[in-house]
LODOLO-351538 format. One line per 5 residues: number of its first residue (from 1); their letters; for each residue x, y, z of N, C-alpha, C, O. Coordinates in steps of 0.1 Angstrom, whole numbers, plus 5000, padded with zeros to 4 digits. Layout:
N
NUM = A = X/Y/Z/X/Y/Z/X/Y/Z/X/Y/Z  ...
This chain:
309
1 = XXXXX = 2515/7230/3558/2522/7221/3549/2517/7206/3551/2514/7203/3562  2516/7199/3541/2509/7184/3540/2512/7177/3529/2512/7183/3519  2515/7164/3530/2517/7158/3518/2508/7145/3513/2502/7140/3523  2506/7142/3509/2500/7126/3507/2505/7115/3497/2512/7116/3487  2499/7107/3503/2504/7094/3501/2493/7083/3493/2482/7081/3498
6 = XXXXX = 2496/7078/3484/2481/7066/3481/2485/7051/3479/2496/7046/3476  2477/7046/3481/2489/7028/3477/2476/7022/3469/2468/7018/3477  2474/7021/3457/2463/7020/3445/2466/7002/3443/2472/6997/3434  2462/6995/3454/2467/6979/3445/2453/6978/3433/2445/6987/3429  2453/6960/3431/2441/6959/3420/2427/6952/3429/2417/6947/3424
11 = XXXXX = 2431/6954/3444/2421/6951/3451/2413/6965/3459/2402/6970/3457  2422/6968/3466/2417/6979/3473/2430/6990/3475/2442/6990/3474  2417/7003/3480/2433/7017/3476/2431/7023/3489/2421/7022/3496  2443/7028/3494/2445/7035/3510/2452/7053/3503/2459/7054/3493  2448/7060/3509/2450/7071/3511/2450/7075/3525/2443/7071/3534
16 = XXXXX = 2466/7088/3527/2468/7091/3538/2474/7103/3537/2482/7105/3528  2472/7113/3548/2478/7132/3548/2484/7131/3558/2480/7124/3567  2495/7137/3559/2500/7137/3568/2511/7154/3567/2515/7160/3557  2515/7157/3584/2523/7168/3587/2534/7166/3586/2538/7154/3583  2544/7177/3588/2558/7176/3590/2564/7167/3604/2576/7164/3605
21 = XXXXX = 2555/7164/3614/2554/7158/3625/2558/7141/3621/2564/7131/3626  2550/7146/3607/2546/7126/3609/2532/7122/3610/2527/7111/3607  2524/7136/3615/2514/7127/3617/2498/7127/3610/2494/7137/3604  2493/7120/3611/2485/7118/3600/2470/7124/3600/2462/7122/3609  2467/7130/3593/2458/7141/3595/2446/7136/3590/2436/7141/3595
26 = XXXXX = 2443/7127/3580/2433/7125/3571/2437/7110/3566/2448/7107/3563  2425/7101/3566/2429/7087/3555/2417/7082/3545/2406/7080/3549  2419/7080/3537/2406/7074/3528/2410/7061/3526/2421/7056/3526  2397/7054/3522/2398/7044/3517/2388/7037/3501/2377/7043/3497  2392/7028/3495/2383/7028/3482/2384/7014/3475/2389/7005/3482
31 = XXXXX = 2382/7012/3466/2381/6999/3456/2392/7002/3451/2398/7013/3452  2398/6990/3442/2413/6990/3436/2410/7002/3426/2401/7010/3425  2421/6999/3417/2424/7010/3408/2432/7002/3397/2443/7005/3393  2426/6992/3393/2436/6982/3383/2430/6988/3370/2419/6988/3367  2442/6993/3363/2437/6996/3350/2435/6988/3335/2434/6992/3323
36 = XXXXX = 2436/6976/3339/2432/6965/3327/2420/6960/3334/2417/6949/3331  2413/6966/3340/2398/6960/3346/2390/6965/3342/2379/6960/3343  2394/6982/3334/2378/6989/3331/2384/7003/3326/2395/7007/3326  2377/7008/3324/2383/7023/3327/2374/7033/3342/2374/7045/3343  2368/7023/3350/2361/7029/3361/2377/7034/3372/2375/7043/3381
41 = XXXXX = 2390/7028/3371/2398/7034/3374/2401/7048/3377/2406/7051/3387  2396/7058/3368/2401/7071/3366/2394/7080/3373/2400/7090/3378  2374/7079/3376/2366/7085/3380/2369/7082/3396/2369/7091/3403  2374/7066/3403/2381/7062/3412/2385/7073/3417/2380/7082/3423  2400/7068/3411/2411/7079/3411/2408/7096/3417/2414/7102/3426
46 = XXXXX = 2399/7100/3411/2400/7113/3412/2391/7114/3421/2392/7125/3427  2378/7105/3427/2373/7114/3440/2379/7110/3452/2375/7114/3463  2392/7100/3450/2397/7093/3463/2410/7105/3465/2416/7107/3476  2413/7116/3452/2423/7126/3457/2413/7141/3460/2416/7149/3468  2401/7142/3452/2395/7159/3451/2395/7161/3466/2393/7173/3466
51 = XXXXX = 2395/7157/3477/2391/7157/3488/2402/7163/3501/2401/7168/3512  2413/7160/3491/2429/7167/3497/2436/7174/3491/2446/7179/3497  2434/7177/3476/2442/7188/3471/2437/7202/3478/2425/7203/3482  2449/7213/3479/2459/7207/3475/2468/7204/3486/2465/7204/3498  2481/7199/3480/2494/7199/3489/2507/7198/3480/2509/7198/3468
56 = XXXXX = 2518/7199/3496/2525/7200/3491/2539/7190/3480/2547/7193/3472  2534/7181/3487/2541/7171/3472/2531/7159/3479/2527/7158/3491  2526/7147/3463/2520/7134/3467/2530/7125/3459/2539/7128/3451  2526/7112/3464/2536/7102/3460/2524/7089/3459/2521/7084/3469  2519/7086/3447/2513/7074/3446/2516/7064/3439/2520/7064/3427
61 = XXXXX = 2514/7055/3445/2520/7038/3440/2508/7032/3435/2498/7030/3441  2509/7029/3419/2500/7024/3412/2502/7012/3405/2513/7011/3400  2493/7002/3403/2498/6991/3397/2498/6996/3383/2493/7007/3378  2505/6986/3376/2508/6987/3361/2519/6994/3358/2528/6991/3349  2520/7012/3369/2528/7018/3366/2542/7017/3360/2551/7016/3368
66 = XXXXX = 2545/7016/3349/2559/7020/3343/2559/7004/3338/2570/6997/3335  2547/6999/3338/2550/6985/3326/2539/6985/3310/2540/6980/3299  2528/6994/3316/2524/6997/3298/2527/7015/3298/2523/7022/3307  2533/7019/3288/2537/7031/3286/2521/7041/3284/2519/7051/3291  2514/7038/3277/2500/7041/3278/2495/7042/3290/2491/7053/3292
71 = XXXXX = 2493/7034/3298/2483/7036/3310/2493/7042/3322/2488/7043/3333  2505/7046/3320/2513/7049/3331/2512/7066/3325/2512/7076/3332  2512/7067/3312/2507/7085/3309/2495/7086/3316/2494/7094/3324  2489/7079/3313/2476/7086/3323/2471/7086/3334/2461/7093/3337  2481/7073/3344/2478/7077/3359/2485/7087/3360/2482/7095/3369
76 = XXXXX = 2493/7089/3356/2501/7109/3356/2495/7119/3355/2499/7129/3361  2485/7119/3345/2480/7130/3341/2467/7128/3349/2465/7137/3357  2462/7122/3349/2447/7117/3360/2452/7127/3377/2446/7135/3383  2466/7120/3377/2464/7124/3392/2472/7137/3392/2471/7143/3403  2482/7142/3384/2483/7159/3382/2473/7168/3380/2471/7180/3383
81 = XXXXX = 2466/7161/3372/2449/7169/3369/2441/7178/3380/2438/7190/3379  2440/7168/3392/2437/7168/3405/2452/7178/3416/2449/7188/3422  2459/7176/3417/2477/7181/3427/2482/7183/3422/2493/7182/3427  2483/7187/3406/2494/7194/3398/2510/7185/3399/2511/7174/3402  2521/7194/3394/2530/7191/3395/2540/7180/3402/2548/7171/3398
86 = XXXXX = 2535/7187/3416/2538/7177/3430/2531/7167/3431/2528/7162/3442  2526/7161/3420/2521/7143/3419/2534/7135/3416/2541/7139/3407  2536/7128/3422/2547/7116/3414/2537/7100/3413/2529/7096/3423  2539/7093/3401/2532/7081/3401/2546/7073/3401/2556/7076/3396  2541/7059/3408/2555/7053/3411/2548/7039/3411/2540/7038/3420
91 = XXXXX = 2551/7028/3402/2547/7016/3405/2544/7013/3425/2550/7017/3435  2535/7007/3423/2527/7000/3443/2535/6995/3449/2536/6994/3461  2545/6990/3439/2555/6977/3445/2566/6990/3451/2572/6988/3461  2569/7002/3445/2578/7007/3451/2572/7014/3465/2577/7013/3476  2563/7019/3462/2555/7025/3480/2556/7014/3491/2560/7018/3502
96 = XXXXX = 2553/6999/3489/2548/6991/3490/2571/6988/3499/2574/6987/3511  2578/6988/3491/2589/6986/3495/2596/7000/3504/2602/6997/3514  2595/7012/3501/2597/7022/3512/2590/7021/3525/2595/7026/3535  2578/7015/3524/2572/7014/3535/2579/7003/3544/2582/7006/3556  2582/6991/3540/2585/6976/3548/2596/6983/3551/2597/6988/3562
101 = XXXXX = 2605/6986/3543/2621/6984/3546/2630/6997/3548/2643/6998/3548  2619/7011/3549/2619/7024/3553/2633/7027/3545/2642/7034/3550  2633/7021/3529/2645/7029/3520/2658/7021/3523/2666/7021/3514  2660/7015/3533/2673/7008/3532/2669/6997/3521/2658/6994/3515  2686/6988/3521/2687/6977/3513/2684/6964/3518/2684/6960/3529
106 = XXXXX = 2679/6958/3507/2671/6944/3511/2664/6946/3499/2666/6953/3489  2653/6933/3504/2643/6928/3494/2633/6925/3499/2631/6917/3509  2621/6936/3491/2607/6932/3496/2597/6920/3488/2595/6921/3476  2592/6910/3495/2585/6901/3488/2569/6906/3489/2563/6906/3500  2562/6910/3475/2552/6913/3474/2540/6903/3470/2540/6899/3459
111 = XXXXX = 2528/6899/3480/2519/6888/3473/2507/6897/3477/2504/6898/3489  2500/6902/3467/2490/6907/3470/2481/6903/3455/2482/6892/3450  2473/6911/3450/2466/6906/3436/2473/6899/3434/2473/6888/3440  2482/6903/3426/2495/6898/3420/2504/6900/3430/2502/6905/3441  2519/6897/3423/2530/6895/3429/2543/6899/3424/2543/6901/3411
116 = XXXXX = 2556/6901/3430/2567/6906/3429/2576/6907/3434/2574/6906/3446  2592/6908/3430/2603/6911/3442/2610/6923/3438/2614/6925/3426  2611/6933/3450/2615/6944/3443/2626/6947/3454/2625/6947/3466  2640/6948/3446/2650/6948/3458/2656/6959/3452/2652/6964/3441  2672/6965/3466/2675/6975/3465/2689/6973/3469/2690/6971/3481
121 = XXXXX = 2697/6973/3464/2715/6967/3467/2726/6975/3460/2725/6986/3454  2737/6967/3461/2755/6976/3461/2748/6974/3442/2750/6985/3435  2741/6966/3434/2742/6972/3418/2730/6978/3416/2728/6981/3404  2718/6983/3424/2710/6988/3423/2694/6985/3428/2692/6976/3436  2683/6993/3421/2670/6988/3421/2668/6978/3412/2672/6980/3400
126 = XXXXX = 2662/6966/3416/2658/6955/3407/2644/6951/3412/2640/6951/3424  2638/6948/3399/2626/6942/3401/2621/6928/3397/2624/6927/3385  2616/6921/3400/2613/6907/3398/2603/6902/3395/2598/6899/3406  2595/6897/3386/2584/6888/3386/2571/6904/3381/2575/6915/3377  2558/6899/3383/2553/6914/3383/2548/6913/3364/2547/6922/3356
131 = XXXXX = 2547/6896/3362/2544/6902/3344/2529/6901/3345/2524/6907/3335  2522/6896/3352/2505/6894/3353/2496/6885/3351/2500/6877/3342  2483/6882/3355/2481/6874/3357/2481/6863/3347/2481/6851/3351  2481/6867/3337/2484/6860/3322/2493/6846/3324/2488/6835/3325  2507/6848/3324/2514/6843/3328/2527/6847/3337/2540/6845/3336
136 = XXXXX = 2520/6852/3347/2528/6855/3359/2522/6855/3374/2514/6847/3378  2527/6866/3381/2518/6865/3398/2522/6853/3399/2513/6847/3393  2527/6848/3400/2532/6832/3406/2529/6836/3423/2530/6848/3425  2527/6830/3431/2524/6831/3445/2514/6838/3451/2513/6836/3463  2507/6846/3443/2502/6856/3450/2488/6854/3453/2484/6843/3448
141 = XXXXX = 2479/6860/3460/2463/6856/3457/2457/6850/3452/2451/6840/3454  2461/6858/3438/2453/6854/3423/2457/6837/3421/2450/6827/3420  2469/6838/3419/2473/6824/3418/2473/6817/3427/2475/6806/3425  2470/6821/3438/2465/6812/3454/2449/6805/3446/2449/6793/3446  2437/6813/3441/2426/6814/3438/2427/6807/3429/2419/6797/3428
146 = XXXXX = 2435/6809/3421/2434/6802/3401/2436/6786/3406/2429/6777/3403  2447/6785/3415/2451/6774/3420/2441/6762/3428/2442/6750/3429  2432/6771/3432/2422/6763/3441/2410/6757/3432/2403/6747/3434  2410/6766/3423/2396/6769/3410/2402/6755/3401/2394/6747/3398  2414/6754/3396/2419/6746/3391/2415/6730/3396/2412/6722/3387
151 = XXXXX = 2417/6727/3411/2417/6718/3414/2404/6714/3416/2402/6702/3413  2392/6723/3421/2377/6723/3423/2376/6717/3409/2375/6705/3410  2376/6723/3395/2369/6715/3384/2379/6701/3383/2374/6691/3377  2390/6701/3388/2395/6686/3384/2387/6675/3395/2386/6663/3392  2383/6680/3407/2376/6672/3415/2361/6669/3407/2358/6658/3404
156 = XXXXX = 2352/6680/3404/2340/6681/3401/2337/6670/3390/2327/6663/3391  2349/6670/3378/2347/6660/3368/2357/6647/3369/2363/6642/3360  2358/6645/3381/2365/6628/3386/2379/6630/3379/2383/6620/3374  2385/6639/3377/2404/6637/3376/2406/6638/3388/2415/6629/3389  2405/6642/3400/2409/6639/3411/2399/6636/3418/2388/6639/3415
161 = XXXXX = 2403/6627/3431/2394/6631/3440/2389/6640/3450/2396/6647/3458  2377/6639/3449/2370/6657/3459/2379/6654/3466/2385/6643/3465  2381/6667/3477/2385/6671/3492/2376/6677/3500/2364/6677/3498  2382/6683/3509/2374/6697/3518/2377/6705/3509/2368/6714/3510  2383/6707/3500/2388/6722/3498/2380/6725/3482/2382/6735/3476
166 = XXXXX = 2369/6712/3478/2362/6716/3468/2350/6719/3478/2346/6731/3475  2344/6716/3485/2330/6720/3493/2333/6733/3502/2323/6739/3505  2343/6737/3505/2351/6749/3512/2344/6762/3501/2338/6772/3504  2350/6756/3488/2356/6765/3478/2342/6773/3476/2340/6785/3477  2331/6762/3472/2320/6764/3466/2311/6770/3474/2303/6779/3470
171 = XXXXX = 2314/6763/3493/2303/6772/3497/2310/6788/3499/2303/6798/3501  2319/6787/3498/2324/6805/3504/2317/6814/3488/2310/6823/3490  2320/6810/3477/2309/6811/3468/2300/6815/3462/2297/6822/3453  2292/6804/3476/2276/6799/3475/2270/6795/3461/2261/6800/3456  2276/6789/3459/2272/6781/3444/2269/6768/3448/2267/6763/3459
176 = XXXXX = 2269/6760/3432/2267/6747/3431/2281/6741/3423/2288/6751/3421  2286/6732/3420/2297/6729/3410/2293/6734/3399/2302/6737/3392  2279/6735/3392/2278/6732/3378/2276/6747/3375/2273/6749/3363  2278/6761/3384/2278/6772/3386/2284/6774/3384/2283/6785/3379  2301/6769/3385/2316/6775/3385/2320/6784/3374/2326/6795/3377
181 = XXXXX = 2318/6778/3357/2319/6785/3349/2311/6799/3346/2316/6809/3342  2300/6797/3350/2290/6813/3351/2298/6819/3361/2302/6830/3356  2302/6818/3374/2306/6827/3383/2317/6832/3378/2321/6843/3379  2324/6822/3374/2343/6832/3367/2340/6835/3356/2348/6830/3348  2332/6840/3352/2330/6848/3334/2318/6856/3336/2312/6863/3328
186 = XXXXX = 2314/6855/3352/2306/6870/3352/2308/6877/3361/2299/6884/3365  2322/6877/3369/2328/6886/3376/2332/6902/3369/2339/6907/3360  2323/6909/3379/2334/6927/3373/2345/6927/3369/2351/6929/3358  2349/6920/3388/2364/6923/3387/2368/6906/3390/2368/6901/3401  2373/6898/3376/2377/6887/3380/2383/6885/3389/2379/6878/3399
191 = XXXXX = 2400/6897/3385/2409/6891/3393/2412/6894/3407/2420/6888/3415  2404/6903/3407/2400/6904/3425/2386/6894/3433/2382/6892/3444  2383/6890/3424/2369/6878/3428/2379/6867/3429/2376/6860/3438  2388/6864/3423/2395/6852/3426/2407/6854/3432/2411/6844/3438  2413/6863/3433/2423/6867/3446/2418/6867/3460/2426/6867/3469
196 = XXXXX = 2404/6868/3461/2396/6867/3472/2399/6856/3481/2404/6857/3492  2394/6842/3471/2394/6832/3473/2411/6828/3484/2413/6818/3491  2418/6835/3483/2430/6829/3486/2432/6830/3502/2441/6823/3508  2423/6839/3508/2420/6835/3524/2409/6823/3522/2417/6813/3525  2398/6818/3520/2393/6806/3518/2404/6792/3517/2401/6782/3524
201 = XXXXX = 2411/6792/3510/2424/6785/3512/2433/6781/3523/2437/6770/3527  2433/6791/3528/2439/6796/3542/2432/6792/3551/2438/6785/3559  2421/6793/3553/2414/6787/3566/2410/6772/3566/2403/6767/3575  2417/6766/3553/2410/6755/3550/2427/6744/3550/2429/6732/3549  2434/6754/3551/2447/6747/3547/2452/6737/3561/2460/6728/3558
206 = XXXXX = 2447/6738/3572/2453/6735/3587/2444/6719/3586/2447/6710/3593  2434/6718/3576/2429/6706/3577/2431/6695/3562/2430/6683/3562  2434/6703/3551/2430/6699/3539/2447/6698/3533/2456/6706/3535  2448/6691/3529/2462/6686/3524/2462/6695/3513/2473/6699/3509  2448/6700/3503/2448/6703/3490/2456/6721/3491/2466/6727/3486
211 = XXXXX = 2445/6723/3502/2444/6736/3502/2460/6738/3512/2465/6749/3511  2466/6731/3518/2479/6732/3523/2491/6732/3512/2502/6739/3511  2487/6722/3505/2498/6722/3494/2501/6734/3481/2511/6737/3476  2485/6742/3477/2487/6756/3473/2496/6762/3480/2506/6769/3475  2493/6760/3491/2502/6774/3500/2518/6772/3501/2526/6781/3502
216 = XXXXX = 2518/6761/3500/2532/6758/3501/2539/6756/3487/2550/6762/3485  2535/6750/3479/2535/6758/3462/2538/6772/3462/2549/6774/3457  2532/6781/3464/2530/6799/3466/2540/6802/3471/2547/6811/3467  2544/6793/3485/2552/6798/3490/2569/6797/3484/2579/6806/3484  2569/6780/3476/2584/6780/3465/2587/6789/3460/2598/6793/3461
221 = XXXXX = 2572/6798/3448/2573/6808/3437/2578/6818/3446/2588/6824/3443  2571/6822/3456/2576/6837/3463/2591/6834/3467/2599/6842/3462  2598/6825/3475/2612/6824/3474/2622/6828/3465/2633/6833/3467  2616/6823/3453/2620/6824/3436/2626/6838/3437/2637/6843/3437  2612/6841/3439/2615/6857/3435/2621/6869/3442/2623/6881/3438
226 = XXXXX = 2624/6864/3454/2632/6867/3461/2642/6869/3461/2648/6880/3461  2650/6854/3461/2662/6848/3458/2665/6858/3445/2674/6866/3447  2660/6857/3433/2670/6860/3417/2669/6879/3424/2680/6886/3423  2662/6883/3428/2661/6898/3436/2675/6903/3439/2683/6910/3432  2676/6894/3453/2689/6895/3457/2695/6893/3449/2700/6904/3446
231 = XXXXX = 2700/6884/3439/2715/6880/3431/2713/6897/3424/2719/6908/3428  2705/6895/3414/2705/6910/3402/2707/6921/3410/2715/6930/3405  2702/6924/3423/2710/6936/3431/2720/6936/3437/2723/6946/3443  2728/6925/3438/2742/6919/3443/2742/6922/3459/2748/6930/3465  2730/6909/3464/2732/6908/3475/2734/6896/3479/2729/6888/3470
236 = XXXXX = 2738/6892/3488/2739/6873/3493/2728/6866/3498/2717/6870/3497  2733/6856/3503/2717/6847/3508/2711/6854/3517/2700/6858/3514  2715/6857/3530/2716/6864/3542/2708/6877/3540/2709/6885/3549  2700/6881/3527/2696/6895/3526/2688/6896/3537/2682/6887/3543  2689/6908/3539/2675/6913/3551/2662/6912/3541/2663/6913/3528
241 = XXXXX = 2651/6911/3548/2640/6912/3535/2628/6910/3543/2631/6904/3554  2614/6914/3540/2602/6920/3548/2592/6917/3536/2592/6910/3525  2584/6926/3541/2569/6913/3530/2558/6924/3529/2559/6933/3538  2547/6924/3521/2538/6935/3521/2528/6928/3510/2533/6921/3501  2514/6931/3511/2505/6923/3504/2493/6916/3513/2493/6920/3525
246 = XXXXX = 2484/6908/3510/2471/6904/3515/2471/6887/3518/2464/6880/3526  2479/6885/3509/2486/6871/3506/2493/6864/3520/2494/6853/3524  2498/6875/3524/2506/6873/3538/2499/6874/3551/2506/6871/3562  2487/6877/3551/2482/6875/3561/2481/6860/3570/2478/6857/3582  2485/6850/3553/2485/6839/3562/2496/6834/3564/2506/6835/3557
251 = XXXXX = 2492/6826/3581/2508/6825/3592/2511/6808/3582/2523/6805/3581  2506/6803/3578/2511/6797/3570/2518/6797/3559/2527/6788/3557  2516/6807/3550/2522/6811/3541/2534/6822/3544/2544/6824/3536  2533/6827/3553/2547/6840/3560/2555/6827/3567/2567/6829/3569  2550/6810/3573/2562/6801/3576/2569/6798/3569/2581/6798/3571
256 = XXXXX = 2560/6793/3553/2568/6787/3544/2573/6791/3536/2576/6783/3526  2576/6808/3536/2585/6815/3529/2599/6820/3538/2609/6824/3533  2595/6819/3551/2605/6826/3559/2615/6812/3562/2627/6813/3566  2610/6799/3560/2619/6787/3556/2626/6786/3546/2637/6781/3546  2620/6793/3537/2624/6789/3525/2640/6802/3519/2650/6800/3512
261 = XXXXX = 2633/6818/3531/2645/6824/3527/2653/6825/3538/2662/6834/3540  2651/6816/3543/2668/6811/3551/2667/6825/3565/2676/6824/3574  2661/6832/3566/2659/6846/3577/2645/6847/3581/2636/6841/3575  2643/6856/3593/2631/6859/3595/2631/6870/3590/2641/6876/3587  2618/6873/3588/2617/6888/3580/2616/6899/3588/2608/6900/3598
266 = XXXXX = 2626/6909/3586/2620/6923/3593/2603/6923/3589/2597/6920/3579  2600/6928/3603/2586/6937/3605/2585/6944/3592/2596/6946/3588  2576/6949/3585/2575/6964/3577/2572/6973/3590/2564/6971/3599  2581/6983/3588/2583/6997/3593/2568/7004/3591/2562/7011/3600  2563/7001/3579/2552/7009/3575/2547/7002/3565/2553/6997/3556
271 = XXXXX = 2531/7000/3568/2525/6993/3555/2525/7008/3543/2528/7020/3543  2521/6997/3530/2520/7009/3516/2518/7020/3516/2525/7029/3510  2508/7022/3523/2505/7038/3519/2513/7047/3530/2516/7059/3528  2517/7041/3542/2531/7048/3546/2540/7051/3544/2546/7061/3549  2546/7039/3533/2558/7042/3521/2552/7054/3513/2560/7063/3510
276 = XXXXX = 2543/7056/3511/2539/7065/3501/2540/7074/3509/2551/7077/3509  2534/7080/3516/2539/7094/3526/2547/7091/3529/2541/7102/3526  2561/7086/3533/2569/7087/3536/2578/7093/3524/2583/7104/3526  2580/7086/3511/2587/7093/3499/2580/7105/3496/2588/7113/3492  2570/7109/3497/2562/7120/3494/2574/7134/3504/2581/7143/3500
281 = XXXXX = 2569/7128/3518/2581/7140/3526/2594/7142/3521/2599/7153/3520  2599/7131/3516/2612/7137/3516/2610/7141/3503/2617/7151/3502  2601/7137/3490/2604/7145/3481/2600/7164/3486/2607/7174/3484  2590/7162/3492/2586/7179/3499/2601/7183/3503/2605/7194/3499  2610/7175/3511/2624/7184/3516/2620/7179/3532/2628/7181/3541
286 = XXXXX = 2610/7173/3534/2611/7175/3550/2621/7168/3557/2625/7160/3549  2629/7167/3571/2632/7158/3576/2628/7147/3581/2624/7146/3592  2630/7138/3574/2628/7121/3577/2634/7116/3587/2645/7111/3584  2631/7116/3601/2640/7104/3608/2631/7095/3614/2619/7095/3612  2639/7086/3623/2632/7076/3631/2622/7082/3637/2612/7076/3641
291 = XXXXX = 2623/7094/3639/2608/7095/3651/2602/7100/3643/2590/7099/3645  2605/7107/3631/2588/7109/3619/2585/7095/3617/2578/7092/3627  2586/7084/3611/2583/7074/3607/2576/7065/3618/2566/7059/3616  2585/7064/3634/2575/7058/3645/2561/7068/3641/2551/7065/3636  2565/7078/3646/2553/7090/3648/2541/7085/3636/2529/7083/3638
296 = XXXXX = 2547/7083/3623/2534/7080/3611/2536/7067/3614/2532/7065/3603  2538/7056/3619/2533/7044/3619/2526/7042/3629/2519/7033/3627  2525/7047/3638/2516/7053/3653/2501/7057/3647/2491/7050/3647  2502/7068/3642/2493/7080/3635/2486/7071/3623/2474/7074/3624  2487/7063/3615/2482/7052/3604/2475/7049/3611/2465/7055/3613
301 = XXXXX = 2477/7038/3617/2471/7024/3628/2463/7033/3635/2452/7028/3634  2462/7044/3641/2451/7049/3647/2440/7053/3638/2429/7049/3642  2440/7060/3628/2437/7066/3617/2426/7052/3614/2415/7050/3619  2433/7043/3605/2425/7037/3597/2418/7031/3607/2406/7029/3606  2427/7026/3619/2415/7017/3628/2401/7026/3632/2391/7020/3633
306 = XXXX = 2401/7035/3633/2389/7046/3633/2379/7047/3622/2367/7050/3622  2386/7045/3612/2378/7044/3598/2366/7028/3602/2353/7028/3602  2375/7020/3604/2370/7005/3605/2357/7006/3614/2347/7001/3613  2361/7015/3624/2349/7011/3634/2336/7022/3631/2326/7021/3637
């Protein structure tokens, strides 16, 4: 018996197998799976699963899932095509929250491509923020990146003055300024070329007032979304709440959110694709307790660090 697990953001996708133990038998890894970027999504999709069917129940977290009714039919059928029945597709943000906060209540703050608050309380599941890059993602990468890109052309044509954080921007790059418009209009994948940028930011933020004040900007919006989280699931200021995303890697940006929500954040229990095996078992029936979940957060971290090297 085996189940799997996938966590499909719009950057990059984790796949993981795992036993009744907990522990993890197999992990893949791949390019996002954002389905407003192409339809290279689907061919994705299916060689990051042909490789483990079958089993016995999967659980994957997909972006977009269950906000265009169209493209949420067809990561369903895409990935039953491949594991039949025992597929469930489930928005990223939900894997993405089983994992941090292993199903209890609270609120997970998500900055990754984009961004989100997905909480869980005494009136229910609520979700927050999550409309796209259009006019949403407020905090996240993307808008870490849009934010930095913004300020580079107001420097380049004298509305502001340069910084570090326009010569930062350009060389990570490797352009010239008068290159900027060619390189964001001939990206594949824009919004992962410019969600990129948002560690460039980060390394630049400890010296650059510009590139500090994005982050601390990012960090107001993710509070936001936090905060209205909690109220709509009827919880108080005091929520417990934990974090998950790419966005968070920076200790600057995990300060000026953990100021801003009044607590330190629980650890995540389990990054995404752990949430995803993890709901996957129990949909199978297995027994879930603390020592399956140590056991697969043990078994991950070994796994993928093995991939890496």
């Amino acid at each position: 018996m085996r189940v799997l697990g996938l966590d499909g953001g719009g950057t990059k996708t984790a796949v993981a197998v795992a036993v009744p133990s907990g522990q993890v038998i197999a992990v893949s890894q791949g390019p996002g799976l954002d389905p407003t970027a192409g339809d290279a999504w689907e061919g994705r999709l299916l060689a990051l699963l042909q490789p483990f069917a079958p089993v016995q129940a999967a659980m994957l977290g997909l972006p977009y899932f269950s906000e265009i009714p169209a493209i949420s039919a067809r990561q369903t059928m895409v990935a039953q095509s491949v594991l039949g029945v025992g597929a469930t597709v489930v928005n990223d943000v939900s894997v993405a929250y089983e994992g941090a906060l292993g199903g209890a209540e609270g609120v997970l703050l998500l900055a990754g491509t984009g961004s989100m608050a997905w909480a869980r309380g005494p009136m229910g599941v609520v979700r927050v923020g999550g409309w796209g890059d259009v006019f949403g993602d407020e905090g996240s990468a993307y808008w870490i990146g849009r934010e930095a890109l913004t300020l580079v052309s107001r420097h380049l044509d004298g509305r502001q003055q340069a910084s570090v954080l326009t010569a930062g921007i350009l060389d990570a790059l490797g352009i010239a300024g008068s290159a900027l418009i060619e390189w964001t209009y001939s990206q594949p994948q824009p919004r992962a070329a410019v969600a990129a940028l948002a560690r460039r930011v980060d390394d630049l933020a400890a010296t650059d007032a510009d590139a500090g004040d994005i982050l601390a900007r990012a960090a107001v919006q993710l509070v936001d979304l936090g905060r209205a989280a909690a109220r709509a699931s009827g919880q108080g200021y005091d929520v417990p709440w934990s974090y998950a995303g790419g966005a968070f890697r920076s200790a600057m940006l995990l300060a000026e959110v953990t100021a801003g929500m009044g607590s330190r954040p629980l650890q995540p229990r389990l990054p995404p694709v752990g949430g995803a095996v993890l709901a996957a078992a129990r949909r199978a029936g297995w027994r879930v307790d603390d020592g399956f979940i140590t056991t697969l957060a043990a078994s991950l971290a070994e796994k993928f660090r093995e991939v890496k090297e």
